[in-house]
Every structure is written in C-alpha cells, then in structure tokens.
N, CA, C, O and CB atoms as a CASP TS submission, in Angstrom:
PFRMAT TS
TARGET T0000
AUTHOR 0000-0000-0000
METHOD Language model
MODEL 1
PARENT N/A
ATOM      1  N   UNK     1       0.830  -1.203   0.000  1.00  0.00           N
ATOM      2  CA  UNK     1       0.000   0.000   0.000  1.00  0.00           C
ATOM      3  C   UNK     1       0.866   1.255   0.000  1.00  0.00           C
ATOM      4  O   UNK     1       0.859   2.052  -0.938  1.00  0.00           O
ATOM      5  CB  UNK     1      -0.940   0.005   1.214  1.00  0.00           C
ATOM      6  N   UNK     2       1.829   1.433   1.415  1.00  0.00           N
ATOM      7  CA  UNK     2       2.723   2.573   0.788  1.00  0.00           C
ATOM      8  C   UNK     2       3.343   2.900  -0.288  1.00  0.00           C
ATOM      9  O   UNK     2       3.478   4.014  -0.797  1.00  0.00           O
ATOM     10  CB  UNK     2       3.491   2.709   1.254  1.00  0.00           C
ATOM     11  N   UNK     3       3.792   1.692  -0.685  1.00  0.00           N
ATOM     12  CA  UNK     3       4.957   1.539  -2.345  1.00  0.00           C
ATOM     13  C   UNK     3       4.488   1.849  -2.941  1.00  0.00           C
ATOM     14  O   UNK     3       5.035   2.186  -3.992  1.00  0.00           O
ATOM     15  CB  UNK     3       5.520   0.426  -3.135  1.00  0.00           C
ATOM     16  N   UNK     4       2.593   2.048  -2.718  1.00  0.00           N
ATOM     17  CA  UNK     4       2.152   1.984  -4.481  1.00  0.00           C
ATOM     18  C   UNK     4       1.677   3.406  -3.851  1.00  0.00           C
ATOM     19  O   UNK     4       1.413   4.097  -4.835  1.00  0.00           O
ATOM     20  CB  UNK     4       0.720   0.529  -5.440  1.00  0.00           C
ATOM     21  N   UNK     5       1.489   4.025  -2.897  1.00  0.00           N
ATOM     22  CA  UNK     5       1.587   5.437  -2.591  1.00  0.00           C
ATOM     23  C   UNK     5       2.576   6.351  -3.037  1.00  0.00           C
ATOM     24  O   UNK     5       2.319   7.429  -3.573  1.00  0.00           O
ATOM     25  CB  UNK     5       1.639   5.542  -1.416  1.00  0.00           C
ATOM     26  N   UNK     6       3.831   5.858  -2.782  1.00  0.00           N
ATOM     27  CA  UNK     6       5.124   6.789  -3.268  1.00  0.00           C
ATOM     28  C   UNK     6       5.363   6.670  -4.794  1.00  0.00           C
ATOM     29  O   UNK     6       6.046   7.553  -5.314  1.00  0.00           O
ATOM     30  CB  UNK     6       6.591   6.299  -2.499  1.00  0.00           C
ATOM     31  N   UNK     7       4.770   5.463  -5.730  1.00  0.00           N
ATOM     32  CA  UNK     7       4.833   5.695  -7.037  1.00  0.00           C
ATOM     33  C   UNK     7       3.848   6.733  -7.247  1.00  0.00           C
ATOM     34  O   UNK     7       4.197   7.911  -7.332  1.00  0.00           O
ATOM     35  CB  UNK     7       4.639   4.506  -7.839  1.00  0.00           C
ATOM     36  N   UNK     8       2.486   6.328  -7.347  1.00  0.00           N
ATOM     37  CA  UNK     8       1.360   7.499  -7.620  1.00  0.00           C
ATOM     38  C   UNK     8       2.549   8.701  -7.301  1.00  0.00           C
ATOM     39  O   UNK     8       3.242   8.974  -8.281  1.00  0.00           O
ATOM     40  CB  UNK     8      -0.331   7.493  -6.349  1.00  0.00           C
ATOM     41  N   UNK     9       2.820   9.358  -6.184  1.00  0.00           N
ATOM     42  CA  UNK     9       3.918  10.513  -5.629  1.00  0.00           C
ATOM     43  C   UNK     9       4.511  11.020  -6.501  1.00  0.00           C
ATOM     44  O   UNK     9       4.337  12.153  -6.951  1.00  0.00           O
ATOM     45  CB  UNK     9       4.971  10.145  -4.768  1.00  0.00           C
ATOM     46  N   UNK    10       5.424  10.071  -6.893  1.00  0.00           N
ATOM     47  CA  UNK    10       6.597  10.015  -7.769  1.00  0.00           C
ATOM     48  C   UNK    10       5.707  10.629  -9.101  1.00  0.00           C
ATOM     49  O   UNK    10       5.610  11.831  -9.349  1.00  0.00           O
ATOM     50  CB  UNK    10       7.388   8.285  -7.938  1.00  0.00           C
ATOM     51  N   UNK    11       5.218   9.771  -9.724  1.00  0.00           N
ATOM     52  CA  UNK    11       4.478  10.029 -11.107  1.00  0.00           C
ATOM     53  C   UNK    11       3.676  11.840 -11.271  1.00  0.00           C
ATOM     54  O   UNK    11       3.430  12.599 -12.208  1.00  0.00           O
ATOM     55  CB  UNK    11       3.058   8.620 -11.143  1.00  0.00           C
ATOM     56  N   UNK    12       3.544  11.861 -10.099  1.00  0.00           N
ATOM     57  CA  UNK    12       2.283  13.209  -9.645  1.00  0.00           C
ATOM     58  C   UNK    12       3.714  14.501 -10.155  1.00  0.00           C
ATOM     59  O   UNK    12       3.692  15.417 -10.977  1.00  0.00           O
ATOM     60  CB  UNK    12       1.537  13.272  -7.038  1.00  0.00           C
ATOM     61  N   UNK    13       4.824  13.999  -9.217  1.00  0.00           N
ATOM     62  CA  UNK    13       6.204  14.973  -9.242  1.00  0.00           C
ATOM     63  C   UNK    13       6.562  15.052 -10.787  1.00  0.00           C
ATOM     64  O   UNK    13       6.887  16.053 -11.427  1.00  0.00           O
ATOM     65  CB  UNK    13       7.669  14.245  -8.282  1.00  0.00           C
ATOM     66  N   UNK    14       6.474  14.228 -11.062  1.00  0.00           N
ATOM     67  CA  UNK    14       7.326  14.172 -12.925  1.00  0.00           C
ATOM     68  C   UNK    14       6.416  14.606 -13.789  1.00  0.00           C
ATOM     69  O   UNK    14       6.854  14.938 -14.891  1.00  0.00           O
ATOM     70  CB  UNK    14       7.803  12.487 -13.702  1.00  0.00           C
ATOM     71  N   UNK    15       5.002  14.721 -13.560  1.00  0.00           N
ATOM     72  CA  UNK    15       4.146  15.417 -14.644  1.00  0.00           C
ATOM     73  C   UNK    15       4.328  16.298 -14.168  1.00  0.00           C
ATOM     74  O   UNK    15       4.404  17.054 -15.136  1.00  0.00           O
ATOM     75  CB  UNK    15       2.811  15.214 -15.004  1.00  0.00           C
ATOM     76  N   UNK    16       4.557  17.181 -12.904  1.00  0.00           N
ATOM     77  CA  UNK    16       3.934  18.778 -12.679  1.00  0.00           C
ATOM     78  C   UNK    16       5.464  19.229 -13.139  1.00  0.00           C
ATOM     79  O   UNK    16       5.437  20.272 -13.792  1.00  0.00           O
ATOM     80  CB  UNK    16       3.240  19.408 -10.715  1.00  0.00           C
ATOM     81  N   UNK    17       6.856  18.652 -12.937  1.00  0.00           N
ATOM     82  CA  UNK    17       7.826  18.819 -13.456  1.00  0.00           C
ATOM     83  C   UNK    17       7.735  19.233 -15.099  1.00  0.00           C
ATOM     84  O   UNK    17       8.230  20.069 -15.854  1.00  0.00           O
ATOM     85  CB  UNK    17       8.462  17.734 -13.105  1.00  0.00           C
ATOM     86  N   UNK    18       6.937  18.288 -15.150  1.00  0.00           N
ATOM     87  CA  UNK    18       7.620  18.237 -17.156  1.00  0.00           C
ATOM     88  C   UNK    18       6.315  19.014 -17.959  1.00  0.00           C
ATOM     89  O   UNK    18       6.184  19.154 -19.175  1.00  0.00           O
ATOM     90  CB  UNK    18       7.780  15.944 -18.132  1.00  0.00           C
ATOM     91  N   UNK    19       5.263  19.539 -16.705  1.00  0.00           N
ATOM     92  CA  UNK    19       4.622  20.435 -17.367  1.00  0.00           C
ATOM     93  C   UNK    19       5.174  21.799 -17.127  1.00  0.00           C
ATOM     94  O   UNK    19       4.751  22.721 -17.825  1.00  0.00           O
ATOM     95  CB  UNK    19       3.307  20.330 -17.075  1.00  0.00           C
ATOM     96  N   UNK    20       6.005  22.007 -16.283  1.00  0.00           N
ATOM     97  CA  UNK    20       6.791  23.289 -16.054  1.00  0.00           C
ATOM     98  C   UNK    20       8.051  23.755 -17.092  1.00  0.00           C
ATOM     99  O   UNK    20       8.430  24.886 -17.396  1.00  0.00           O
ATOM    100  CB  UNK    20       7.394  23.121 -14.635  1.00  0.00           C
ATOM    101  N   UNK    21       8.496  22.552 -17.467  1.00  0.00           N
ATOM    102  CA  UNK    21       9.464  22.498 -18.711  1.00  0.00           C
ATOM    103  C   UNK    21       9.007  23.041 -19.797  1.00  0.00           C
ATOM    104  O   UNK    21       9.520  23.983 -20.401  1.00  0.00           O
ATOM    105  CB  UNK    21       9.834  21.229 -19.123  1.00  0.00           C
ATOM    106  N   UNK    22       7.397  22.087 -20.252  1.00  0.00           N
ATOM    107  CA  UNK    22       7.192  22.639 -21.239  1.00  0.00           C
ATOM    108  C   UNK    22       6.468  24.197 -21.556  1.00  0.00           C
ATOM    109  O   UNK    22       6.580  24.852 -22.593  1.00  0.00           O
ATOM    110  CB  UNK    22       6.673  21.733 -21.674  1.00  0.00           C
ATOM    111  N   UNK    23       5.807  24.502 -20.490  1.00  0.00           N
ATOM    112  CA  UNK    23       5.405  25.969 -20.177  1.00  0.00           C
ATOM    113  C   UNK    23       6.899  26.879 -20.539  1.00  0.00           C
ATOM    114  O   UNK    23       6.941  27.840 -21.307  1.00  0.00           O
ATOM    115  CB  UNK    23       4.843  26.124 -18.313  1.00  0.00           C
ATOM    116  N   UNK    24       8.227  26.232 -19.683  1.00  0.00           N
ATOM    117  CA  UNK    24       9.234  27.187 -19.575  1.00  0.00           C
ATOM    118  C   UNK    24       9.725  27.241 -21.722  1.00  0.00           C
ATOM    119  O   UNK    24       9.936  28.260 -22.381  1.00  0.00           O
ATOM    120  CB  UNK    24      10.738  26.410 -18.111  1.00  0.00           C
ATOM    121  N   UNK    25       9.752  25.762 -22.228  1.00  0.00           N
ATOM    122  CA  UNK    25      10.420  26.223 -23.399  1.00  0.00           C
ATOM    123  C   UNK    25       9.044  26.698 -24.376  1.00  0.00           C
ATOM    124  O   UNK    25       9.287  26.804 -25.578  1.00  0.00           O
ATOM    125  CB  UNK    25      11.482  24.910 -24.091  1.00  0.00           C
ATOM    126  N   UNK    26       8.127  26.884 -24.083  1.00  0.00           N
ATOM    127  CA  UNK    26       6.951  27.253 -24.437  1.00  0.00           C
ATOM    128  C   UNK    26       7.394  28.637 -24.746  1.00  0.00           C
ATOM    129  O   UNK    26       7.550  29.270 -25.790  1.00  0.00           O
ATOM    130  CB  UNK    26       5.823  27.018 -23.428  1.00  0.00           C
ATOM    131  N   UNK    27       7.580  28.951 -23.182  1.00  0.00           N
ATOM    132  CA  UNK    27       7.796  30.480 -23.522  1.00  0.00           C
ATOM    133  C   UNK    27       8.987  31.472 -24.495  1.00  0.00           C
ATOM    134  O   UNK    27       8.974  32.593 -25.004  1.00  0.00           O
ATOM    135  CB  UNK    27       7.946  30.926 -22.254  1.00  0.00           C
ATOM    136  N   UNK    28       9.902  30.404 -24.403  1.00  0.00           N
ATOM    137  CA  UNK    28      11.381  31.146 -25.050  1.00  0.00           C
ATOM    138  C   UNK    28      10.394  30.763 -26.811  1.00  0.00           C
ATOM    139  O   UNK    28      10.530  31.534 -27.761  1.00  0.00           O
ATOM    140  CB  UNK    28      13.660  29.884 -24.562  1.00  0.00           C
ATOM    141  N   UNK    29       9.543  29.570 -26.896  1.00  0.00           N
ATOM    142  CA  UNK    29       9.702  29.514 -28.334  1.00  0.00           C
ATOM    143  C   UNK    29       8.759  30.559 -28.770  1.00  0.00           C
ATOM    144  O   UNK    29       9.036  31.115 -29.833  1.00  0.00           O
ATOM    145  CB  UNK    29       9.412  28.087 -28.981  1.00  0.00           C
ATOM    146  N   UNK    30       7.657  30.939 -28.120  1.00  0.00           N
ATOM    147  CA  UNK    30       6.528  32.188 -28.465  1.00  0.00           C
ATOM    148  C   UNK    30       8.173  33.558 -28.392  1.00  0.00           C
ATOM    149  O   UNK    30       8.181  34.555 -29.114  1.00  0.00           O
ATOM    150  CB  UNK    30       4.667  32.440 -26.601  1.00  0.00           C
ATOM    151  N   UNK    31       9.366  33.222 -27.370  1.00  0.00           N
ATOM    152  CA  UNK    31      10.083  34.948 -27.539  1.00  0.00           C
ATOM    153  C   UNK    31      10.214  35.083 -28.783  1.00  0.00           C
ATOM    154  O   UNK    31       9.945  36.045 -29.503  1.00  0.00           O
ATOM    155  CB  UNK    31      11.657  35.348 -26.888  1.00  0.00           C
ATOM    156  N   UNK    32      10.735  33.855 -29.073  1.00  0.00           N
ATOM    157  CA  UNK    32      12.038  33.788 -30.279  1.00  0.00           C
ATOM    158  C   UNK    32      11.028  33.939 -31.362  1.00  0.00           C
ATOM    159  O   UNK    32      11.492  34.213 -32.469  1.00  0.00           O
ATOM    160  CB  UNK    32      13.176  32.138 -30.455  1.00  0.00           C
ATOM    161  N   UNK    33       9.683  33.809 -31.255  1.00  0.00           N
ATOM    162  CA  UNK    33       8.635  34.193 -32.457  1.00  0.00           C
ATOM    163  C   UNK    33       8.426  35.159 -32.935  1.00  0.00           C
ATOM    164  O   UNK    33       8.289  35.277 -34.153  1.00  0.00           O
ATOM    165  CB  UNK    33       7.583  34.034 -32.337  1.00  0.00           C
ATOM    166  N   UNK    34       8.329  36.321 -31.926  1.00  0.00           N
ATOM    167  CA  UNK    34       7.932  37.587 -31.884  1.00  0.00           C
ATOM    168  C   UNK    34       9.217  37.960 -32.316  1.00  0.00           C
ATOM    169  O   UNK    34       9.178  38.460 -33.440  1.00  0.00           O
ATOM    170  CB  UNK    34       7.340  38.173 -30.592  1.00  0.00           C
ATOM    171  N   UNK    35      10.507  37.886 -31.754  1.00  0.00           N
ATOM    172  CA  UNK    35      11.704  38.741 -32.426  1.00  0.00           C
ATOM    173  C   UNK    35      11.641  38.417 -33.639  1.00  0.00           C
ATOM    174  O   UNK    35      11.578  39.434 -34.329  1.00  0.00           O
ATOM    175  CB  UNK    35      13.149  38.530 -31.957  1.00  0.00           C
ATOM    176  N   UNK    36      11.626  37.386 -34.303  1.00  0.00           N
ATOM    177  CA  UNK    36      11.889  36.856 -35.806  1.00  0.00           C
ATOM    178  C   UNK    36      10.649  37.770 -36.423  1.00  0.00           C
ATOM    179  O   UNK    36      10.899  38.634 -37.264  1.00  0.00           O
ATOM    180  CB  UNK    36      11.717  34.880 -36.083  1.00  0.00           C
ATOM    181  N   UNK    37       9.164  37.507 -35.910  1.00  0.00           N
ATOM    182  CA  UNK    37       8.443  38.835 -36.174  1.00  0.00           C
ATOM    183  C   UNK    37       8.258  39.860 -36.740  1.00  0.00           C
ATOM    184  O   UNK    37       7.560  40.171 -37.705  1.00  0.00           O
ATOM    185  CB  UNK    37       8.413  39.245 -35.731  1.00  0.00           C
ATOM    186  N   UNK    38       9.047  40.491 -35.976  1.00  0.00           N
ATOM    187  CA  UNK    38       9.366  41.826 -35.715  1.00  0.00           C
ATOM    188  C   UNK    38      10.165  42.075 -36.919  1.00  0.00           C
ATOM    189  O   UNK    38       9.910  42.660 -37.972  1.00  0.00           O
ATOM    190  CB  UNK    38      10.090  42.105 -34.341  1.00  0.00           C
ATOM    191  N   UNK    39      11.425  41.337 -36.376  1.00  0.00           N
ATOM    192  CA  UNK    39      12.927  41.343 -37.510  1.00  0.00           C
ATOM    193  C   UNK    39      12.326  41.453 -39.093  1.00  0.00           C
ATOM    194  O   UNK    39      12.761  42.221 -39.951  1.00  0.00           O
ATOM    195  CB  UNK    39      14.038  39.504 -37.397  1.00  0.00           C
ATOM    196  N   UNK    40      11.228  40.499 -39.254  1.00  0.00           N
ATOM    197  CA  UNK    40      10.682  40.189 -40.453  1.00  0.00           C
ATOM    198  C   UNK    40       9.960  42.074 -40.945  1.00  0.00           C
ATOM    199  O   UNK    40       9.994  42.662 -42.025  1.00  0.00           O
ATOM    200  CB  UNK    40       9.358  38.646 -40.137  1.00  0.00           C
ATOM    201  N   UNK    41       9.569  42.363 -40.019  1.00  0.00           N
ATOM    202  CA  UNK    41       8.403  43.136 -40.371  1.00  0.00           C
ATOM    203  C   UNK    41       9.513  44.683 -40.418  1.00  0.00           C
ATOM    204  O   UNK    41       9.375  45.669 -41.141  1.00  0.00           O
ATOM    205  CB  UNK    41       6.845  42.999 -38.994  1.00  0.00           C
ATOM    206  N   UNK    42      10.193  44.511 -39.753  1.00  0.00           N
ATOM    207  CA  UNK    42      11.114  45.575 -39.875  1.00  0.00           C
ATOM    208  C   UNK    42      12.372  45.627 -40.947  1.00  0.00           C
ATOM    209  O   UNK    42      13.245  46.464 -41.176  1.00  0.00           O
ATOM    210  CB  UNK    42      11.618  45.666 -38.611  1.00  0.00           C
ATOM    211  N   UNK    43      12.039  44.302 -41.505  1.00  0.00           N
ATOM    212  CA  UNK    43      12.900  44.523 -42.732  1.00  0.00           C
ATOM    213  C   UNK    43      12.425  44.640 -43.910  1.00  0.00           C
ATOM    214  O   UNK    43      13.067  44.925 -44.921  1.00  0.00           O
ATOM    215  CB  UNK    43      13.714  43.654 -42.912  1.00  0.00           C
ATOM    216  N   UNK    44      11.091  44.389 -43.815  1.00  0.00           N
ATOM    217  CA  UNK    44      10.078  44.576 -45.139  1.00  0.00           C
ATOM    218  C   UNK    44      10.107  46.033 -45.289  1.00  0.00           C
ATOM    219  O   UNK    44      10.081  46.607 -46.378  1.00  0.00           O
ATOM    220  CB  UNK    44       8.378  44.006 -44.946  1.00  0.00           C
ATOM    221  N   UNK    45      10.187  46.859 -43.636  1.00  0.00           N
ATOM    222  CA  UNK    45       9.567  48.109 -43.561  1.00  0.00           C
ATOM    223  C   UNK    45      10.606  48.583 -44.557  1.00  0.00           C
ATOM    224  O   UNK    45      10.375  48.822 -45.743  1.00  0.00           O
ATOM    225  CB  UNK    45       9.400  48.877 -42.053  1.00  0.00           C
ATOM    226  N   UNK    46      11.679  48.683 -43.996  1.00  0.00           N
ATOM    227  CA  UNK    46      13.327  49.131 -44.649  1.00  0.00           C
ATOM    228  C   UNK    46      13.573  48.986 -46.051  1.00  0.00           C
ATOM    229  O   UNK    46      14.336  49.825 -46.529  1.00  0.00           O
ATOM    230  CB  UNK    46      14.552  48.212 -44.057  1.00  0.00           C
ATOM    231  N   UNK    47      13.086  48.078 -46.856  1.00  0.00           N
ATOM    232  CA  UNK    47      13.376  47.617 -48.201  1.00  0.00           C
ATOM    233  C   UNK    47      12.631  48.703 -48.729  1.00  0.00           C
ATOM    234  O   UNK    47      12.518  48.840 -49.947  1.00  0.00           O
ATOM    235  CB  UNK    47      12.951  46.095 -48.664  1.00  0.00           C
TER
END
C-alpha cells in the first residue's frame, strides 16, 4: 500500500515537473517568435 503510494507521488512529481518544462520552453519559443516577427516586419519596412 505505501509503495504503491510513493509511485502514484513520484508520477504526480514528474508530470507537474515536465509540465513546467514545457510551459518554460513554451515560452522562449513564443520569444524567439515575436523577435523573428518583428525582424521580419522591420525589414520589409526598410526595403
């Protein structure tokens, strides 16, 4: 009964983990969107 308590545990830790990962590279990939964006739109402006 405990053992199969500390897996459930375990499993509970590694999703809220690896949903924080993907939130975190979530976010750099929406940055890196908007600069390329931008870059894009500011070089159309320039031409």
């Amino acid at each position: 009964m405990h053992l199969h308590q500390a897996k459930l545990r375990m499993q509970a830790l590694e999703t809220l983990s690896g949903q924080k990962l993907n939130e975190e590279s979530n976010a750099v990939f929406n940055y890196s969107i908007t600069i390329i964006g931008i870059a894009v739109i500011l070089y159309h402006f320039f031409m």
